[in-house]
C-alpha positions in Angstrom: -16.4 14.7 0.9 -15.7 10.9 1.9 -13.8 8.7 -0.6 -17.3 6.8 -1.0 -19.0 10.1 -1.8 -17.2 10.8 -3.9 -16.6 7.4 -5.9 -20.1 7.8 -6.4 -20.0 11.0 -8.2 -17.4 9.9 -10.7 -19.7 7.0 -11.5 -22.4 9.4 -12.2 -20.2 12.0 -13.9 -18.9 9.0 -16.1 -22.6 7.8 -16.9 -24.0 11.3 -17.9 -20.6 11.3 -20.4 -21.1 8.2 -21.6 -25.3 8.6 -22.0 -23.8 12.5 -24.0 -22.0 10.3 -27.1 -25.3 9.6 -29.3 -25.8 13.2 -29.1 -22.5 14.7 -30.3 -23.0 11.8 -33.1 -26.7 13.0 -33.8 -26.6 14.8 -37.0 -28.7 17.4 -35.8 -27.9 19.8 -33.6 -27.9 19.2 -29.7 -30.0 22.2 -29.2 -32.2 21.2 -32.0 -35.7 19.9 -31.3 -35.4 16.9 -34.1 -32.2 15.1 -31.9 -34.8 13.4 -29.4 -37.4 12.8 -32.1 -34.5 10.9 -33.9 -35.2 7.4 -34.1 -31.6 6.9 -34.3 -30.7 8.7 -31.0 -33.2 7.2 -28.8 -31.8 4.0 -30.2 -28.4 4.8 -29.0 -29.4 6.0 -26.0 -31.5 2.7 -25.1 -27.8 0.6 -26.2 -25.8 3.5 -24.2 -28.1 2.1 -20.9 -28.0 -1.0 -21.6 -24.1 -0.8 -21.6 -24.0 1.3 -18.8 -26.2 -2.0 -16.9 -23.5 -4.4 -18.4 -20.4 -2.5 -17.1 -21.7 -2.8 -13.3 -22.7 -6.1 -14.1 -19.4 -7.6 -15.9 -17.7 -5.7 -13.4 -18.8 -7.3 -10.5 -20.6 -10.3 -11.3 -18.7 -11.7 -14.8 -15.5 -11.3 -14.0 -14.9 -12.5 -10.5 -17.8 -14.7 -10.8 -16.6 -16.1 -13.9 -13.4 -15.3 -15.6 -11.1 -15.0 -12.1 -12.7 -18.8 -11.8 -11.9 -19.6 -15.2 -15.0 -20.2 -16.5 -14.2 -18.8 -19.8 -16.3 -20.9 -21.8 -19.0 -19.9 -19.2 -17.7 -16.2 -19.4 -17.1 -16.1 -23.4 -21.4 -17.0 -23.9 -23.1 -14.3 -21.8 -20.9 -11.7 -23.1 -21.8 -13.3 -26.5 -25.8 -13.0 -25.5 -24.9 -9.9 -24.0 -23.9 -8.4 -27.2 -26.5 -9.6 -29.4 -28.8 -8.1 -26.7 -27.7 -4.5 -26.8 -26.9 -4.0 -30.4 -30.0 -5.5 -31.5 -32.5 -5.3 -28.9 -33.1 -1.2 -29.2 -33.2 -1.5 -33.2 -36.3 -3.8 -32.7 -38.1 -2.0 -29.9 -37.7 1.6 -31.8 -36.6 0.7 -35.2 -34.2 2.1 -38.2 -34.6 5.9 -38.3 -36.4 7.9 -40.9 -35.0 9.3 -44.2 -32.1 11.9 -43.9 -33.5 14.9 -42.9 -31.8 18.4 -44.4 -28.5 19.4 -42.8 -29.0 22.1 -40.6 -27.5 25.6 -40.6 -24.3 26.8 -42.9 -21.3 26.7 -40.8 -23.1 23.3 -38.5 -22.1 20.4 -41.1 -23.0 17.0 -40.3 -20.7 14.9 -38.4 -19.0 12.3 -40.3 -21.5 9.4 -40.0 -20.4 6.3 -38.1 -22.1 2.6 -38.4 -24.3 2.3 -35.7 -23.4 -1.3 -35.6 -19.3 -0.7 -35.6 -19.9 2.2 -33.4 -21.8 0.1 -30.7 -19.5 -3.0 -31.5 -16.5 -0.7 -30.8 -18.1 0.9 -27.5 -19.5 -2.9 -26.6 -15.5 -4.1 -26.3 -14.1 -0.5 -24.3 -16.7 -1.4 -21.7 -15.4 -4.9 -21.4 -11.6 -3.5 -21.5 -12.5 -0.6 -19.3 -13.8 -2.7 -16.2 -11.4 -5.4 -16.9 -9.0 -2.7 -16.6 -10.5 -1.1 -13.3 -10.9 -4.8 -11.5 -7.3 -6.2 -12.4 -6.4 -2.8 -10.7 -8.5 -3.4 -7.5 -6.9 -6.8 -8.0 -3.3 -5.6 -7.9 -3.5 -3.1 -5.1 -6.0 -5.6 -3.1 -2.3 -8.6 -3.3 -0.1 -5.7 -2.6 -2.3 -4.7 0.6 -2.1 -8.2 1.5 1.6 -8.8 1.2 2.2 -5.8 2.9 0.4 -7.1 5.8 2.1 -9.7 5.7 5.6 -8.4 5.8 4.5 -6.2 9.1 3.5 -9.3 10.8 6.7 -10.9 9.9 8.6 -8.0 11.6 6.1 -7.6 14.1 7.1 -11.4 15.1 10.7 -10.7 14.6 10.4 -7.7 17.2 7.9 -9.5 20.1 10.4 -12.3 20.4 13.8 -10.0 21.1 12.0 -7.7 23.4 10.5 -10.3 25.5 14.1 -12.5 25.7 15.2 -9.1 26.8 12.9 -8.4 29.5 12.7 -12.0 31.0 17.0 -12.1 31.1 17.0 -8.3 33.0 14.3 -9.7 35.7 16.2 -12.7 35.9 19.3 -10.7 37.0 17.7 -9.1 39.8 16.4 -11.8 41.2 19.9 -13.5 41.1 20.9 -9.9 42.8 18.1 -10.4 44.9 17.1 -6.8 44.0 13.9 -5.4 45.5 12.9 -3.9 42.7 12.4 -7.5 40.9 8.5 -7.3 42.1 8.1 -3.5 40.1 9.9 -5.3 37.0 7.4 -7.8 36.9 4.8 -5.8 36.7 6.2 -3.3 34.6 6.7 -6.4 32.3 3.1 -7.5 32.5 1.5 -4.6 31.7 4.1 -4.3 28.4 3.4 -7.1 27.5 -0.6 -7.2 27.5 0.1 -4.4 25.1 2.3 -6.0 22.7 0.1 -8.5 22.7 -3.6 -6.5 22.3 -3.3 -3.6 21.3 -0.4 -3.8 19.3 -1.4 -6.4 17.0 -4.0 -3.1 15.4 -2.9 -1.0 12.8 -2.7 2.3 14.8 -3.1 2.8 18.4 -3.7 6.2 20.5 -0.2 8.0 20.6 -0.8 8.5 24.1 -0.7 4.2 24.7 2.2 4.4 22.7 3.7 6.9 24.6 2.6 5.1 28.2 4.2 1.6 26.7 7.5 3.9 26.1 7.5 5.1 29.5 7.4 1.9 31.0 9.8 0.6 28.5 12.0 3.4 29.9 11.3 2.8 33.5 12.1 -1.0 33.4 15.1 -0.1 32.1 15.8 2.6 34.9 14.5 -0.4 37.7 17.4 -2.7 35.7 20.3 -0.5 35.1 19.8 1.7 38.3 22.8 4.1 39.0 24.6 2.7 35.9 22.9 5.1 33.6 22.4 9.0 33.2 19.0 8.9 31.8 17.2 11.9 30.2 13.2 11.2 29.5 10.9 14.1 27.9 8.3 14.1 26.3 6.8 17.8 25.1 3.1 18.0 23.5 -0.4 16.7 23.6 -1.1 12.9 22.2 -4.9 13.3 22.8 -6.7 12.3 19.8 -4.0 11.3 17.5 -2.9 7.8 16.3 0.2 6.0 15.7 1.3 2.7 14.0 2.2 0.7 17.5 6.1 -0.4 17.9 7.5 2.1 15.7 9.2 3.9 18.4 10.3 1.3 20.5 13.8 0.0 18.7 15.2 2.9 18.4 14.9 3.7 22.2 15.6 -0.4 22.9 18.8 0.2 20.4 19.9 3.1 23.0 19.9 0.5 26.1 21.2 -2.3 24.2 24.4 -0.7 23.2 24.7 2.4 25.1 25.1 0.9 28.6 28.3 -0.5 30.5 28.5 -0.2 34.2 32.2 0.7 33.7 32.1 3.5 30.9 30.5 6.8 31.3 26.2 5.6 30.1 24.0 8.4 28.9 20.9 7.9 26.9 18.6 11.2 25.7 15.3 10.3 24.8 13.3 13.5 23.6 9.4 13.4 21.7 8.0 16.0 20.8 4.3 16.6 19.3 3.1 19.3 17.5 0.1 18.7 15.9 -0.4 16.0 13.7 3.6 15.4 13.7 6.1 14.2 16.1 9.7 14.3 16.1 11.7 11.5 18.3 15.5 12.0 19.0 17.4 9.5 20.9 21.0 9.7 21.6 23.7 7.4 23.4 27.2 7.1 24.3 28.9 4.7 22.7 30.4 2.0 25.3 31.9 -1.0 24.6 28.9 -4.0 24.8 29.0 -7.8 24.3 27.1 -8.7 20.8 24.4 -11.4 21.7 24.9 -14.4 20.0 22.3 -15.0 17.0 21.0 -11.1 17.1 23.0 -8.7 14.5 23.8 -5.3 15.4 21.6 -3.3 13.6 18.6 -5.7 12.6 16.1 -3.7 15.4 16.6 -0.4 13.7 16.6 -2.0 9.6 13.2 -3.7 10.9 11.9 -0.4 12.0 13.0 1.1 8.7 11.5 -1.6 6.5 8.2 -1.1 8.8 8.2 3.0 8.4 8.4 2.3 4.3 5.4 0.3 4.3 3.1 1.9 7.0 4.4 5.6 6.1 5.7 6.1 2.8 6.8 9.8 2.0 5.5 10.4 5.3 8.9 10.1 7.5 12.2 11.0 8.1 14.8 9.2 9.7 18.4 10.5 10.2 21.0 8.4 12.0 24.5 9.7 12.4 27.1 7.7 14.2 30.2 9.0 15.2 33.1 8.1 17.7 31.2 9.0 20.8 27.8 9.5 20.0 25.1 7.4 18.2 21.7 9.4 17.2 18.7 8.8 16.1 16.5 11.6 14.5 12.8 10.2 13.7 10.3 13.1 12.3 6.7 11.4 11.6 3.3 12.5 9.9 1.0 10.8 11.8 -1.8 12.3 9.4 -2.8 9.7 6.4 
């Protein structure tokens, strides 16, 4: 059943409870043939409607309409007329109920009578708390959605930026090196790049683009470094039909490259993804060489901005192990790509 669906049968769930009070109140039985002829019943039954109609109705016309817009003096009278309207209204149209009738059955008892009018006072202000309650809710979770949209941009800008000052300064060594392969770079780069800039801008993306913008990640990388790296690529598993959150993978592997390469120290990056189902497991590994820090870029801040991402776009739902020791750094990244 759809989250929709099934809203909707809460609603009417909640309405048939709501509409079941006057007869728990009645003082005849509920399987007694008096409770409907009871003037008193139908009468709370017509309020019980009528309050059912001004819960949808302060709910999503009176408050955002009104009070969220500060309206209150606005907001204060038609809860006023409101009031008035369902407390008195269904005493006029079916009027005050008969005489007391006898108590029914030894053993049944009458229920301990309450005031119409402080009962239907008192349900009047747990409708107007109840949906006050349930829209400051939608409220809250509606600013948190937002800010955590807006923290992903942030670190979605913060990650665009690095990768492309990256990619530019590698093609512009080959072409100082005159390299052939500065033609393949270039397009490698443009077809990254029309990625990070459509498709990655969307909440989830196929796995399978993911994967493809990975592999030419990795083969730029190959084209720059050339014989100056022992590469190991593999990817094990079927992305076909499954989605992931785009630019989740990519600093980890981009952390590999950027400190696990020197030209004069032994250079060996592991990159292994596996799929099973709706999970996949990453592992990346490197030796650690000795690298010149670039000036204005901490070490670190790719892989805490891919942590702070994974918190917000899979909370509960991920894993990520790093150890670092004298010769090897490795990353361990286990997601559920269900949710």
């Amino acid at each position: 059943m759809t989250n929709k669906r099934l809203i909707v049968v809460y609603h009417v769930l909640g309405c048939l409870a709501f509409l079941s009070l006057p007869l728990l109140f009645s003082r005849d039985s509920i399987f007694s043939k008096h409770t409907f002829e009871s003037a008193l019943t139908r009468r709370d039954l017509a309020s019980y409607l009528l309050m059912i109609g001004f819960f949808y109705l302060h709910y999503y016309r009176l408050i955002p309409g009104l009070y969220f817009r500060k309206k209150y003096l606005e907001y204060v009278a038609v809860v006023a007329v409101f009031l008035i309207v369902i407390v008195i209204l269904p005493k006029m149209l079916i009027g005050s109920p008969p005489h007391m009738r006898p108590g029914g059955p030894p053993g049944r008892g009458p229920m301990i009578p309450i005031f119409p009018l402080a009962q239907n006072f008192f349900l009047f202000l747990m409708v107007i708390f109840f949906s006050f309650s349930l829209r400051i809710n939608e409220k809250w979770k509606q600013v948190q959605k937002e800010k955590v949209s807006t923290e992903l941009a942030f670190l979605k800008a913060q990650i665009n930026p690095h990768f492309l000052f990256n990619t530019l300064n590698s093609i512009y060594a080959l072409a100082i090196e005159n390299s052939g392969n500065t033609a393949e770079a270039v397009v490698k780069l443009s077809g990254m790049m029309r990625y990070v800039l459509s498709d990655a801008s969307q909440h989830l993306v196929n796995l399978e683009k993911e994967l493809g913008y990975v592999r030419s990640f990795v083969e730029f990388q190959q084209i720059r470094f050339g014989d100056e790296i022992a590469l190991e690529y593999q990817v094990e598993g079927n992305p076909n039909g499954k989605k992931i959150a785009p630019l989740v993978l990519i600093p980890f592997i981009e952390n590999a490259f950027k400190y696990g390469v020197n030209a004069e120290e032994d250079s060996r990056i592991r990159i292994r993804i596996r799929i099973r189902e709706s999970e996949q497991t990453m592992e990346v590994a490197n030796n650690k060489v000795t690298v010149r820090e670039e000036e204005g870029w901490s070490h670190g801040l790719g892989i805490e901005n891919a942590r702070k991402r994974l918190d917000l776009i899979y909370p509960g739902r991920y894993t990520l192990e790093i150890s670092d020791d004298d010769r090897i750094f490795t990353v361990l990244l286990h997601l559920n790509l269900d949710g």
